[in-house]
N, CA, C and O atoms as a GROMACS GRO file, in nm:
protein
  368
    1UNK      N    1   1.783  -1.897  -0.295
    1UNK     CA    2   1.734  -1.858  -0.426
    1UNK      C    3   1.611  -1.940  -0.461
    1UNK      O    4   1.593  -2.053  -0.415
    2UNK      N    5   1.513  -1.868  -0.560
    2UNK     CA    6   1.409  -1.953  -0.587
    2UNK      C    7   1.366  -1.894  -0.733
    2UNK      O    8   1.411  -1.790  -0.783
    3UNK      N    9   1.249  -2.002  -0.805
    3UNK     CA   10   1.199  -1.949  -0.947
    3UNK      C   11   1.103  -1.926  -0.895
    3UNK      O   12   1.054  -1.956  -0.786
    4UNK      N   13   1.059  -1.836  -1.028
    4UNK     CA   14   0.960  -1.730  -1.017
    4UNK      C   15   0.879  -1.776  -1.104
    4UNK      O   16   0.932  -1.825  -1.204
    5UNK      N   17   0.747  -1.777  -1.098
    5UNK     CA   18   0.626  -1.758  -1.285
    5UNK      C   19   0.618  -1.630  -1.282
    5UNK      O   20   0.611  -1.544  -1.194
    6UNK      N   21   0.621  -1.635  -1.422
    6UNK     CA   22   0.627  -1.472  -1.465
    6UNK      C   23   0.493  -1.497  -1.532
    6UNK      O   24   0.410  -1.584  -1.507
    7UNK      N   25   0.491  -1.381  -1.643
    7UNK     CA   26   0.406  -1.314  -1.723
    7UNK      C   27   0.363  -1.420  -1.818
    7UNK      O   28   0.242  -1.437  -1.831
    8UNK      N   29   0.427  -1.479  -1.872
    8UNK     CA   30   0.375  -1.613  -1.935
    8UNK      C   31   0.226  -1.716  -1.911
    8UNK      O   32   0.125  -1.746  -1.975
    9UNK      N   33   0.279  -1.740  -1.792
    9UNK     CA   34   0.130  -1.818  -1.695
    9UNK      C   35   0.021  -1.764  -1.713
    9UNK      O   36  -0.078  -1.834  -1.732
   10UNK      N   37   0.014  -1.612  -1.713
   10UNK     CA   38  -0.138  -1.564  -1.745
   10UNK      C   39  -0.230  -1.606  -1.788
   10UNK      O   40  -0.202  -1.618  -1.907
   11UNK      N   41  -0.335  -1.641  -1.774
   11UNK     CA   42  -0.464  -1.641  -1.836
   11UNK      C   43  -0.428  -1.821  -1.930
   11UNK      O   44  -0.478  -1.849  -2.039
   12UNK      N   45  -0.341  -1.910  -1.855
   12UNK     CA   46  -0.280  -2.016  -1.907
   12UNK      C   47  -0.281  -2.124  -1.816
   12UNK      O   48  -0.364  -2.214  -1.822
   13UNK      N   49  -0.177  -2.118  -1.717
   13UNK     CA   50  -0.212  -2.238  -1.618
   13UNK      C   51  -0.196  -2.367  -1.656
   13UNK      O   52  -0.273  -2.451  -1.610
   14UNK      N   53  -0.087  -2.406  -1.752
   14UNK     CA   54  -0.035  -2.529  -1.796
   14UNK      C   55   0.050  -2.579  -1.653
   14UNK      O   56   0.146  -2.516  -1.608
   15UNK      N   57  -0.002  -2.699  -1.594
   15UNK     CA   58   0.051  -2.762  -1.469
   15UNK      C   59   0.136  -2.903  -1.456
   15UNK      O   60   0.152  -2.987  -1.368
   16UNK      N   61   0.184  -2.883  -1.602
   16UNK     CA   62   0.323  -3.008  -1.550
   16UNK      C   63   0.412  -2.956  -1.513
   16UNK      O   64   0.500  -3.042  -1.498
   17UNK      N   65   0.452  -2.848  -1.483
   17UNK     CA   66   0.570  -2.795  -1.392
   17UNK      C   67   0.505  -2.854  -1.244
   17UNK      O   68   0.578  -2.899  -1.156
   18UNK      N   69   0.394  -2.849  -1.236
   18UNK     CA   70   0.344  -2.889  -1.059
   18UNK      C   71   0.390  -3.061  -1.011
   18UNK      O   72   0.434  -3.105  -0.904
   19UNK      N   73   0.367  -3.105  -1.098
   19UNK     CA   74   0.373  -3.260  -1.080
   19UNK      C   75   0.516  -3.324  -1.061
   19UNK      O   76   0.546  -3.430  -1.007
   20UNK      N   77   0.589  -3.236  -1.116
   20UNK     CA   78   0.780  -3.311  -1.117
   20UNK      C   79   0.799  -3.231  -0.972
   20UNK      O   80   0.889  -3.281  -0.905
   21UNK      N   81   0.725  -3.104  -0.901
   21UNK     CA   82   0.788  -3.033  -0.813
   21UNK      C   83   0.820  -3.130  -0.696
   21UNK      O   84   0.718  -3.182  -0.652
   22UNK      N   85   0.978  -3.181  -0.609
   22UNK     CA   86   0.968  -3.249  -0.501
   22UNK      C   87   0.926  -3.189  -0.377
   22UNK      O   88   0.956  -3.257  -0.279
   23UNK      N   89   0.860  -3.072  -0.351
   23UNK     CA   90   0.844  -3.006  -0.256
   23UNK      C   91   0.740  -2.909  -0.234
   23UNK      O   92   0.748  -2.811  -0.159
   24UNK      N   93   0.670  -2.933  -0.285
   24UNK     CA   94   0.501  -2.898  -0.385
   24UNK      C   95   0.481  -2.754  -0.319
   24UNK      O   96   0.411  -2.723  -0.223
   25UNK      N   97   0.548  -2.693  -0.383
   25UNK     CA   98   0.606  -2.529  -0.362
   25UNK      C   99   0.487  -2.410  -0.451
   25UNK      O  100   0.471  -2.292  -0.417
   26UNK      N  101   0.415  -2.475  -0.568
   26UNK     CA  102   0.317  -2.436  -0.631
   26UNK      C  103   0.241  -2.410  -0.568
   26UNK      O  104   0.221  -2.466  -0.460
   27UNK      N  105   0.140  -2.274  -0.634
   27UNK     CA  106   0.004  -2.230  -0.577
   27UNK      C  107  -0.082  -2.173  -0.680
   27UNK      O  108  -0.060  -2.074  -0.750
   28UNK      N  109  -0.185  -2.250  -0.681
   28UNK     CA  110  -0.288  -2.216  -0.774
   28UNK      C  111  -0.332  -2.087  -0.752
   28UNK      O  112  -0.348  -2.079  -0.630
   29UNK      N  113  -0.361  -1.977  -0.806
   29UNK     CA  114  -0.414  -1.838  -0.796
   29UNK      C  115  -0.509  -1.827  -0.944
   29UNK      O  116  -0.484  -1.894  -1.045
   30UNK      N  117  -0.604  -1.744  -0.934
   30UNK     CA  118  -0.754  -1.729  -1.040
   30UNK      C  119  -0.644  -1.738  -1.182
   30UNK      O  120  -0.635  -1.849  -1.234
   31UNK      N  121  -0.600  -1.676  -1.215
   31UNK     CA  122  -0.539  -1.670  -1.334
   31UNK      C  123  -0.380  -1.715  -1.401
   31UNK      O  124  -0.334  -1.704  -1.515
   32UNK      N  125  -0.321  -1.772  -1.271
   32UNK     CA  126  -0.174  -1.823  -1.322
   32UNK      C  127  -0.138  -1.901  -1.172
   32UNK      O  128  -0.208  -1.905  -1.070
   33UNK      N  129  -0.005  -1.959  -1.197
   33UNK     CA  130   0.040  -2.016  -1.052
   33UNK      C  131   0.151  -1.909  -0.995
   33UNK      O  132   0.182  -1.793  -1.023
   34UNK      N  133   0.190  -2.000  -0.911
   34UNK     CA  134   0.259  -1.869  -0.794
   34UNK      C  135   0.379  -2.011  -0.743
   34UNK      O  136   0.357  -2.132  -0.751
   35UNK      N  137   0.452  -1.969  -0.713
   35UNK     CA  138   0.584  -2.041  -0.634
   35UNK      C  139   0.601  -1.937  -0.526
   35UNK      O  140   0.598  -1.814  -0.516
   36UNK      N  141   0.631  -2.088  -0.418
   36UNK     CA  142   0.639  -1.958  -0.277
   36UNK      C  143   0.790  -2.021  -0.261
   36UNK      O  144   0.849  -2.122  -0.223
   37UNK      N  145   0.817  -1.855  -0.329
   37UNK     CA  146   1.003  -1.874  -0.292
   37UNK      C  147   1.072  -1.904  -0.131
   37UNK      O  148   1.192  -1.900  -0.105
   38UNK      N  149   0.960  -1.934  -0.037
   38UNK     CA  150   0.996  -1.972   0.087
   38UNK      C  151   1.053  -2.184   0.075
   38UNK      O  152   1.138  -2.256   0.128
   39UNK      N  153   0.972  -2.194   0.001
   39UNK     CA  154   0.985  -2.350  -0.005
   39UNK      C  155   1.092  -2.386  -0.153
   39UNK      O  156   1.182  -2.470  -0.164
   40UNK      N  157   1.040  -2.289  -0.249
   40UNK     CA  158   1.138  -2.372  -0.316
   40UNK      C  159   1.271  -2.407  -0.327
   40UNK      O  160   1.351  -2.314  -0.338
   41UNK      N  161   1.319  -2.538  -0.327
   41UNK     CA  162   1.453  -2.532  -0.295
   41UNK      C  163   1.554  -2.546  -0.456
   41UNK      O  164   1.646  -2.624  -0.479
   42UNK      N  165   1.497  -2.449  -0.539
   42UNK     CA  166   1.600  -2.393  -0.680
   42UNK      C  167   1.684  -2.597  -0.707
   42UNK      O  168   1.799  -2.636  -0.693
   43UNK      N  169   1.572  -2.664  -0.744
   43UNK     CA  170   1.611  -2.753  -0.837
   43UNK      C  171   1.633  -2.783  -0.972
   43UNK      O  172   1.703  -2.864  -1.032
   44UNK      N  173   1.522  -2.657  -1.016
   44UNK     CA  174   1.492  -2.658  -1.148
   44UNK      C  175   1.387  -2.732  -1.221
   44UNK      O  176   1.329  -2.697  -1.323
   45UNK      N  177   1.370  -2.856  -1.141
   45UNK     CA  178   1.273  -2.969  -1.199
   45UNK      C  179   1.185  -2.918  -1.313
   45UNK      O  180   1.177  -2.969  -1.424
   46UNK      N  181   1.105  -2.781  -1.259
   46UNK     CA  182   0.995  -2.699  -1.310
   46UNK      C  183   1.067  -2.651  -1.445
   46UNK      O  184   0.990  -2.679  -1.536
   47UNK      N  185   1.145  -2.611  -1.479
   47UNK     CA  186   1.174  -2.528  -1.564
   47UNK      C  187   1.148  -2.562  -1.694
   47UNK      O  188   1.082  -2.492  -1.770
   48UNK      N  189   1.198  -2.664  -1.720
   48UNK     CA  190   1.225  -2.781  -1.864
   48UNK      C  191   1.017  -2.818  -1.872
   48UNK      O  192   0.962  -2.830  -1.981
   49UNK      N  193   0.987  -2.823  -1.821
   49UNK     CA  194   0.850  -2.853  -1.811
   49UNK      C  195   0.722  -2.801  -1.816
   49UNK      O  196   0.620  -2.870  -1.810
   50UNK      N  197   0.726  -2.646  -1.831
   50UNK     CA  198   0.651  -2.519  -1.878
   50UNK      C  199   0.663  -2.483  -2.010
   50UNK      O  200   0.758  -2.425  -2.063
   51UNK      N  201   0.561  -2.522  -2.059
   51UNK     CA  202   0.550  -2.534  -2.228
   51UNK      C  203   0.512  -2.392  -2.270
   51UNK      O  204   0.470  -2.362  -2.381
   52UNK      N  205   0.528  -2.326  -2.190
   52UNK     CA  206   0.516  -2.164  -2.240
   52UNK      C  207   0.639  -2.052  -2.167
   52UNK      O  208   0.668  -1.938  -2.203
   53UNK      N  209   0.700  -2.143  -2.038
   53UNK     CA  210   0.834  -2.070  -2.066
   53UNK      C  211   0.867  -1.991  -1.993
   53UNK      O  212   0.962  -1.914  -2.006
   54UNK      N  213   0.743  -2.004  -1.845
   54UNK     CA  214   0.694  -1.883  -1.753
   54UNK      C  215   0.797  -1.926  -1.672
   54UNK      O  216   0.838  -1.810  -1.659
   55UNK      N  217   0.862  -1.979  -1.617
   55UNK     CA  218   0.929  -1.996  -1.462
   55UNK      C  219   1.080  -1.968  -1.512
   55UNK      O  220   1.118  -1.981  -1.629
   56UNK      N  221   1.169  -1.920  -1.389
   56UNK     CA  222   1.289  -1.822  -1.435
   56UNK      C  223   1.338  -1.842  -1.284
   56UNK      O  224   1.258  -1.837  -1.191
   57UNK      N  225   1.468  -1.865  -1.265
   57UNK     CA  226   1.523  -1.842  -1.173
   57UNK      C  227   1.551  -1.703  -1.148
   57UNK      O  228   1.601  -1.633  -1.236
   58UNK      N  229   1.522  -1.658  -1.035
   58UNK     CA  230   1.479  -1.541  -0.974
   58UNK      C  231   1.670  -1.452  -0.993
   58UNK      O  232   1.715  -1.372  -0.911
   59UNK      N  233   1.729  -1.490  -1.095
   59UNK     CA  234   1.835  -1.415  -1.083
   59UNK      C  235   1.879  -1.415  -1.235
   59UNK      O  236   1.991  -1.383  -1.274
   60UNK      N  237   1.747  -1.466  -1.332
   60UNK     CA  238   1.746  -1.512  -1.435
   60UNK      C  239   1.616  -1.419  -1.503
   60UNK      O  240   1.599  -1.424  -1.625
   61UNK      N  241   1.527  -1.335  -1.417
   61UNK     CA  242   1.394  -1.319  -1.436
   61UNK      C  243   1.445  -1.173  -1.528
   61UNK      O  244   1.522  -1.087  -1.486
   62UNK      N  245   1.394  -1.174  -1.634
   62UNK     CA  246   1.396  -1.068  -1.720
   62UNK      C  247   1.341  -0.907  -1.678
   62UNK      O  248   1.235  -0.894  -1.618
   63UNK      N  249   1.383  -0.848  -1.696
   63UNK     CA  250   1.377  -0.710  -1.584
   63UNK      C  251   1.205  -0.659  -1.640
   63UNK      O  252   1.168  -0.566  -1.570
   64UNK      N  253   1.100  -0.698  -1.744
   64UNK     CA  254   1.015  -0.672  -1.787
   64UNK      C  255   0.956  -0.762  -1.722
   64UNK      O  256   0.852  -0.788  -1.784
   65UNK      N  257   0.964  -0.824  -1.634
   65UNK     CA  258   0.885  -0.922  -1.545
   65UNK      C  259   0.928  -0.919  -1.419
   65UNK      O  260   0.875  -1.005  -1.349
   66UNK      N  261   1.026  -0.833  -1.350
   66UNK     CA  262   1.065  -0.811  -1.222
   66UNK      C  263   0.973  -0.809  -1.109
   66UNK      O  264   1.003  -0.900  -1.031
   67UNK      N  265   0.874  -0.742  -1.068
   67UNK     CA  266   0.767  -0.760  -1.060
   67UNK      C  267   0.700  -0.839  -0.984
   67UNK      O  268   0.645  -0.823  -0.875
   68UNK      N  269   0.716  -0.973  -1.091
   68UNK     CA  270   0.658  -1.119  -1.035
   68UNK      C  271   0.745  -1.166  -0.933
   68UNK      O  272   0.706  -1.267  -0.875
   69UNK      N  273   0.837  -1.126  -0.902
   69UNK     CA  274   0.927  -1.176  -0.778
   69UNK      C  275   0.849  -1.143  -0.660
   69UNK      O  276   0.814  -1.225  -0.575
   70UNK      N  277   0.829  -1.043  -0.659
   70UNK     CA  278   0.730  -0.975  -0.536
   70UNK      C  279   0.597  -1.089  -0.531
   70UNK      O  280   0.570  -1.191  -0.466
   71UNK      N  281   0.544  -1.022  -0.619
   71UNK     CA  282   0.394  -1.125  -0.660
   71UNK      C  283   0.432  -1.228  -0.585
   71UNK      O  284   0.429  -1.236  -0.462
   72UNK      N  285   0.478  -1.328  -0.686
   72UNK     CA  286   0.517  -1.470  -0.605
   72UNK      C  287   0.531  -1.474  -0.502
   72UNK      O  288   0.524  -1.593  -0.474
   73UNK      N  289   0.557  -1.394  -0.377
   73UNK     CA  290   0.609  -1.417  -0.261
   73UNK      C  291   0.475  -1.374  -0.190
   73UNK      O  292   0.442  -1.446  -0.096
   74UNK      N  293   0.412  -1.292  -0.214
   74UNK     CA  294   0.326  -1.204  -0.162
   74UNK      C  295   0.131  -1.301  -0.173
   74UNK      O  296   0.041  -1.317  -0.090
   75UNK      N  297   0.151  -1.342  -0.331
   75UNK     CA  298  -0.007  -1.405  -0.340
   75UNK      C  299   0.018  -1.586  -0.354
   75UNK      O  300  -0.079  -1.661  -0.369
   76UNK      N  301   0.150  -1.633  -0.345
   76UNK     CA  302   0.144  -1.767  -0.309
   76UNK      C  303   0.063  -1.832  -0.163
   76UNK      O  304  -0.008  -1.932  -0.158
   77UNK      N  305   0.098  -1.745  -0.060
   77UNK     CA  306   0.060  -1.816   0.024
   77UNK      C  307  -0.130  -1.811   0.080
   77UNK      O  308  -0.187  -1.869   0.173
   78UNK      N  309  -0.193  -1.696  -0.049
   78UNK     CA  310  -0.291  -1.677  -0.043
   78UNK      C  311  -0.407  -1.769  -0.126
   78UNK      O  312  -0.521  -1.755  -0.169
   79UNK      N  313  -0.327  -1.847  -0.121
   79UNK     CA  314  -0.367  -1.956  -0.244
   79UNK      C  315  -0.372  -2.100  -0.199
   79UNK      O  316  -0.310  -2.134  -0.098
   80UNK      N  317  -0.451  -2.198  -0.279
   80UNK     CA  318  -0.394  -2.356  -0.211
   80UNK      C  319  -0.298  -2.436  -0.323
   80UNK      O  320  -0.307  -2.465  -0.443
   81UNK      N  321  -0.219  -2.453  -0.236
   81UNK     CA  322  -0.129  -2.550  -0.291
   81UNK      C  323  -0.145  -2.680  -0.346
   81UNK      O  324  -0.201  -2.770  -0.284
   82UNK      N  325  -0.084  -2.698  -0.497
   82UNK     CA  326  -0.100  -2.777  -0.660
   82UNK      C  327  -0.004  -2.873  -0.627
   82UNK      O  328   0.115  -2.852  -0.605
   83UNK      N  329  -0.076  -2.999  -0.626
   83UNK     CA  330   0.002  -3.073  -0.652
   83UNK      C  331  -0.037  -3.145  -0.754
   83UNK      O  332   0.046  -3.231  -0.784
   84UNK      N  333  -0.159  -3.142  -0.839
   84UNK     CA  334  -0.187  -3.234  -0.904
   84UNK      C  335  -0.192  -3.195  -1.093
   84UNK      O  336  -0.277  -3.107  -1.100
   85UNK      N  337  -0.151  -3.217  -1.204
   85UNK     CA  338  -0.192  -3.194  -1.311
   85UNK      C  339  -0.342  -3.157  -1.322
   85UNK      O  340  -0.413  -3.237  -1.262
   86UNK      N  341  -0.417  -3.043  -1.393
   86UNK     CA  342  -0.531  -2.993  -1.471
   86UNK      C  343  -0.524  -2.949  -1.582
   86UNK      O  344  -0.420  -2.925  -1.644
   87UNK      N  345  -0.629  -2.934  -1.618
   87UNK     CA  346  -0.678  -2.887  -1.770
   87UNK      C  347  -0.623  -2.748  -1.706
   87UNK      O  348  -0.646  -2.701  -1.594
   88UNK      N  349  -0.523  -2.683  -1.838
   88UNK     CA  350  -0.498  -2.528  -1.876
   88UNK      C  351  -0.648  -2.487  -1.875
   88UNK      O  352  -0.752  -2.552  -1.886
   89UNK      N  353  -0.614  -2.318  -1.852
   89UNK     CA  354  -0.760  -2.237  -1.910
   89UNK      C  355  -0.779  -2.208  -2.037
   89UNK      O  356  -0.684  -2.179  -2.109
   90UNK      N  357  -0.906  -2.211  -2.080
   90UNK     CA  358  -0.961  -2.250  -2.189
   90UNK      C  359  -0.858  -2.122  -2.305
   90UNK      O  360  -0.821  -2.011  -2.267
   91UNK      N  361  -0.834  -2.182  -2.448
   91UNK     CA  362  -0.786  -2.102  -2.519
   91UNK      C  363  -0.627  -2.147  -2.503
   91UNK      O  364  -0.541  -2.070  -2.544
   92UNK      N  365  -0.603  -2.232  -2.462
   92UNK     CA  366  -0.429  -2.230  -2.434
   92UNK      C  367  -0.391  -2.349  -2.439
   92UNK      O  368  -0.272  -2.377  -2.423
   0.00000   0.00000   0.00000
């Protein structure tokens, strides 16, 4: 099992969920992050730590965001991997 970012992250990109991750499972993509449900090993660390509320255990993910399960799996690995805190995108 793994979490997902959903719909939340959009156009947002708040990255203290990246920094507690022990297994730096995050992936920066143009407009939100991505978890590659290959690595994450469902600790939760991330969850408590997304100040907007985006990450969901993938058995937890609200059916109006189903969706992003795919996503996540599909444009994580097209991406480079976050390990470090940044500035959100502007407006957020």
């Amino acid at each position: 099992m793994a979490h997902i970012v959903a719909e939340p992250c959009f156009n947002c990109k708040y990255t203290d969920c990246v920094v507690v991750c022990p297994v730096e499972c995050f992936y920066e993509g143009e407009s939100m992050l991505f978890i590659n449900p290959d690595e994450c090993i469902d600790c939760e660390a991330c969850v408590p730590e997304c100040p907007v509320e985006a990450i969901f255990h993938e058995d937890n993910l609200p059916e109006e965001w189903a969706a992003y399960k795919d996503l996540n799996k599909e444009m994580a690995p097209q991406y480079p991997v976050l390990t470090e805190k940044k500035e959100p995108l502007a407006g957020k």
